[in-house]
N, C-alpha and C positions, 0 to 999 in steps of 0.2 A: 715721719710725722713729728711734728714740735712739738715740746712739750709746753711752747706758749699760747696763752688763751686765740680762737680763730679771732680775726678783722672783724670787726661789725661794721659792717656801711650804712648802716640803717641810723636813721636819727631817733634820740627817745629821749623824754624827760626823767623816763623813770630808769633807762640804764645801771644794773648792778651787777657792773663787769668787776671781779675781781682785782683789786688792785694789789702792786708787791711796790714796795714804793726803793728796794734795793738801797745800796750803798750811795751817800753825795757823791763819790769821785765817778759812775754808772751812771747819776741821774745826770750831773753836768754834763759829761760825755756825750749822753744822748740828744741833749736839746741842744748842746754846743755843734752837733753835727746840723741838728734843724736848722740853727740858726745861720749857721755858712752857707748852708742852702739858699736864703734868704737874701745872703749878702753877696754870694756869686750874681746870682739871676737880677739881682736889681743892677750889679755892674757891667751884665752882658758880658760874663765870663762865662763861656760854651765851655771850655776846656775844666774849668774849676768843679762846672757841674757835673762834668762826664767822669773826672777824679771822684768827687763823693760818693756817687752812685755805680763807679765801677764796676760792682758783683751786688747791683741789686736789679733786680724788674721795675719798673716802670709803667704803670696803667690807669689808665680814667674810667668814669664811669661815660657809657656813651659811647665806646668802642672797644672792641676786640684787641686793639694794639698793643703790644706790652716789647716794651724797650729793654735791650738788654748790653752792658758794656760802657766802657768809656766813650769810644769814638762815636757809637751809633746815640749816646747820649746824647752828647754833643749835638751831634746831627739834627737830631731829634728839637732840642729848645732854638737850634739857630734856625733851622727851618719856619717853626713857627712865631719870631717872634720881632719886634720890629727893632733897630738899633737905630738911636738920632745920630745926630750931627755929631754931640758929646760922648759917642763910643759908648752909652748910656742905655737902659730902657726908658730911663726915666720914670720910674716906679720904686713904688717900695712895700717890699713884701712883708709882711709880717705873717709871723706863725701866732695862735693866740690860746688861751686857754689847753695848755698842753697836759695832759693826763697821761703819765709814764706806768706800764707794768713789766717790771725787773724781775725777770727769773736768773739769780749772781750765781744757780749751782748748773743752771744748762747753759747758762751763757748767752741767754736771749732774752730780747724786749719788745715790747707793743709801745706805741703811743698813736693816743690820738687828739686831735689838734684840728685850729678852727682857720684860717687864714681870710687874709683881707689885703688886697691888693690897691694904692691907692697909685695915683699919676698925675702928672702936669706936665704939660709941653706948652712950644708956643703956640696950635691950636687947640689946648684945651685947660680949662682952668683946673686947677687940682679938684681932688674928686673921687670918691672909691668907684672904682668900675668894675671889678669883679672878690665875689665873696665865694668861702666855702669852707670844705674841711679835708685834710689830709688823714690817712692811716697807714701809718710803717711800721716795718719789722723792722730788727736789727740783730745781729749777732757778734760775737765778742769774738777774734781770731787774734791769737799771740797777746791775749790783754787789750787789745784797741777796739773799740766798737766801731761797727757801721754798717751801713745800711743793707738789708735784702731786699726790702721791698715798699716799693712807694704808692699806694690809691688815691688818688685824686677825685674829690667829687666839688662839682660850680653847682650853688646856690643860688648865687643870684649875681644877675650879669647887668651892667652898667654901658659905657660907651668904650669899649676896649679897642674901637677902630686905630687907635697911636700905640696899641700894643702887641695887638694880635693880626697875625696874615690872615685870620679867617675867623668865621662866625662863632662865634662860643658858647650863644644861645641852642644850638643844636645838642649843646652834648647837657643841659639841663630837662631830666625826666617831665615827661608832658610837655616840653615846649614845644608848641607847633612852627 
């Protein structure tokens, strides 16, 4: 059992999750890991992403699935996801609104974070096409942080037909 706070997946105004705001060279650390994330998957780097998330899980809301490994990472975003002409997704992802909690004596962190996914191709004018929020763990091994665990939840979905191999309104609660 961790001794950091559980994921809340739940959205709330009034949320009063304990915060540990931890050491600056911890908090960079952490959102510096976010933020690679970020800059792999807009470069249609599979392998970059299956690196960061090596020894974490992987999961959305809206299915059962949960990814585990470098390679199956990999797998995982290249299977679903479209590559243009420019080796590109042609997206850019942003993490947003990042809220870190640093436990520096067990060596573990929460954060949670809002994402926003915007694109343009040649058939589509730039545009946000899908919103939401992320929830990870992390753990600190030999001094380095990274990642255990990734939650994915879509808010709100846009025209992701130039980014995604498949429907992604499905995996938004109550979409019919």
């Amino acid at each position: 059992m961790s001794n950091s706070p559980e994921i809340s997946t739940e959205a709330s105004t009034n949320e009063q999750l304990p915060t540990r705001p931890g050491t600056w060279e911890s908090h960079h650390a952490i959102t510096g890991l976010m933020y690679r994330y970020t800059e792999r998957i807009d470069a249609g780097d599979f392998e970059g992403l299956g690196a960061i998330f090596a020894d974490a899980a992987i999961t959305a809301d809206g299915t059962d699935i949960e990814v585990r490994g470098a390679e199956a990472v990999a797998d995982y975003y290249r299977s679903m996801n479209v590559v243009h002409a420019d080796g590109t997704l042609r997206t850019r992802h942003m993490a947003v609104n990042v809220i870190t909690d640093i436990d520096e004596d067990a060596g573990t962190a929460t954060a949670r974070s809002g994402f926003v996914v915007l694109q343009q191709t040649p058939a589509l004018p730039l545009q946000p096409i899908v919103t939401g929020r992320y929830r990870d763990r992390f753990t600190r091994v030999d001094g380095v942080w990274q990642f255990t665990q990734r939650h994915m939840m879509v808010d709100h979905v846009g025209d992701v037909s130039e980014h995604l191999s498949f429907d992604l309104a499905a995996f938004i609660e109550g979409a019919s």
